[in-house]
N, C-alpha and C positions, 0 to 999 in steps of 0.2 A: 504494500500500500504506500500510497506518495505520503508523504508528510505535510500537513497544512500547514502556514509559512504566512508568519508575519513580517512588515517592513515601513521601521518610524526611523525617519531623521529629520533634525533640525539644526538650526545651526549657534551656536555660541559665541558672544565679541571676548573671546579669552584664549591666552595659549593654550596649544592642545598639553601641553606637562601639566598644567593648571587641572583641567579636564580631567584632565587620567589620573591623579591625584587623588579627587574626589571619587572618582568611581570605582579606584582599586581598591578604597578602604568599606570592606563590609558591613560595618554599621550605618554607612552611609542608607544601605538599602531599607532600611525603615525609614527614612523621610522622603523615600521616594515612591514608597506602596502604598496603595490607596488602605484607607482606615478601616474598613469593612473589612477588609481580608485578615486583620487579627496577626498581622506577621510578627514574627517574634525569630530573632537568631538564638538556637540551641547550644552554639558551640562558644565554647568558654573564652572572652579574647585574651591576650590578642590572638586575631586570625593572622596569622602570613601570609598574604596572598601572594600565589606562586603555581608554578603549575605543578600538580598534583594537591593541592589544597583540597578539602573537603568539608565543608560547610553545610550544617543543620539547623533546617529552619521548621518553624509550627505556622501553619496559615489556617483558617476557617474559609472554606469556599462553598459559599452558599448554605451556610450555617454549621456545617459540618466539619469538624476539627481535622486535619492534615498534619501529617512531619512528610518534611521533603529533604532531600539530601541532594548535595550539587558537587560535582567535582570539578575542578578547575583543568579543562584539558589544553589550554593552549596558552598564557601568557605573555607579551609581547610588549613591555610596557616601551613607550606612552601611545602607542597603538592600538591594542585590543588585546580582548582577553575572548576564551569559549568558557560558558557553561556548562555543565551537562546534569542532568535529573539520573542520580542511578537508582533514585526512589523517590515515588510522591504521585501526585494526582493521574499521572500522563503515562503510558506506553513508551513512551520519550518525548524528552525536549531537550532542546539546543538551543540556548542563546547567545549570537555572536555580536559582540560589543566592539566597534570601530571608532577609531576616533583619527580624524583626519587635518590635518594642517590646511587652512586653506587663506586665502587673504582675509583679514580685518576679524581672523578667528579659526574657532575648531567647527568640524561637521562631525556631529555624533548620529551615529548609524546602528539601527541595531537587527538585527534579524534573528527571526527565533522558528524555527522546526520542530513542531509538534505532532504527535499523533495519537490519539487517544486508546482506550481499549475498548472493549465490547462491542466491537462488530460492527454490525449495522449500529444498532440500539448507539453505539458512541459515534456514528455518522450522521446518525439522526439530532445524537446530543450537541454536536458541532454546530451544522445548521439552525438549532433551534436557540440554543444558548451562548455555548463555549467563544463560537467566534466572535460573537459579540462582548464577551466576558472579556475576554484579551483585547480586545480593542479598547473597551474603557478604562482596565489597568493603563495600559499604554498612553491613553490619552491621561490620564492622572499623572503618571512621570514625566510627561513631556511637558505638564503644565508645574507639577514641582520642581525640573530640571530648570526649567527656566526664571522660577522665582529663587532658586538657589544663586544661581548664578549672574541674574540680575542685582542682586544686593550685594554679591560681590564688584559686581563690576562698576556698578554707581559707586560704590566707595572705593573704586580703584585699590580694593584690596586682594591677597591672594584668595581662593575659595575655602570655605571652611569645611575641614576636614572632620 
């Protein structure tokens, strides 16, 4: 089965070190998950994020309590990192986090490869919910990415990690 496959960028007036900064450090990711999903990191910090990391998280998705576990299979810093789900909601997921040098800023990119379980029943659950589910998470980060990073940048300071 193809993997369903999402795809958000925007763009940042800040270096991409600045950028990457921010997003290699894990605790960052609760101010960037929407409040409903109950996210919570498991694993004791500090995290080192590096490749082979493995990070445990608790979310509620659609009321129902989840642990997820993520392994960090590609680090590249101040470029990108991968994701990967080796346990939690999904059949798999794959998150690949870009971050690109461009003039007057960074381009953050991010794509994510998902595929659910249960057959049909989780093709139906896609179409009915899911995709729309990950598109409002996404839409939520991309509106606190930019409130993070707008306050840094009016104050011309570095971002806060």
């Amino acid at each position: 089965m193809n993997p369903n496959h999402f795809h958000g960028k925007h763009v940042i007036p800040l270096p991409v070190e600045d950028v990457f900064s921010f997003f290699e450090a894990p605790a960052n990711l609760e101010r960037l998950t929407p409040p409903w999903l109950k996210f919570a990191i498991l694993t004791p910090p500090p995290i080192a994020m590096r490749e082979g990391a493995i990070i445990d998280y608790a979310i509620r998705l659609h009321g129902v309590p989840m642990h997820w576990k993520t392994l960090i299979t590609r680090y590249e810093p101040p470029h990108g990192f991968v994701d990967e789900q080796l346990s939690g909601p999904y059949a798999m997921w794959r998150h690949e986090h870009r971050f690109e040098e461009i003039e007057g800023g960074t381009r953050i990119v991010d794509d994510v490869y998902y595929v659910l379980s249960w057959g049909l029943l989780g093709r139906a659950a896609h179409r009915l919910f899911v995709r729309r589910d990950v598109a409002r998470i996404f839409d939520y980060r991309q509106k606190a990415i930019e409130g993070v990073f707008r306050a840094a940048h009016s104050h011309q300071e570095r971002v806060p990690a």
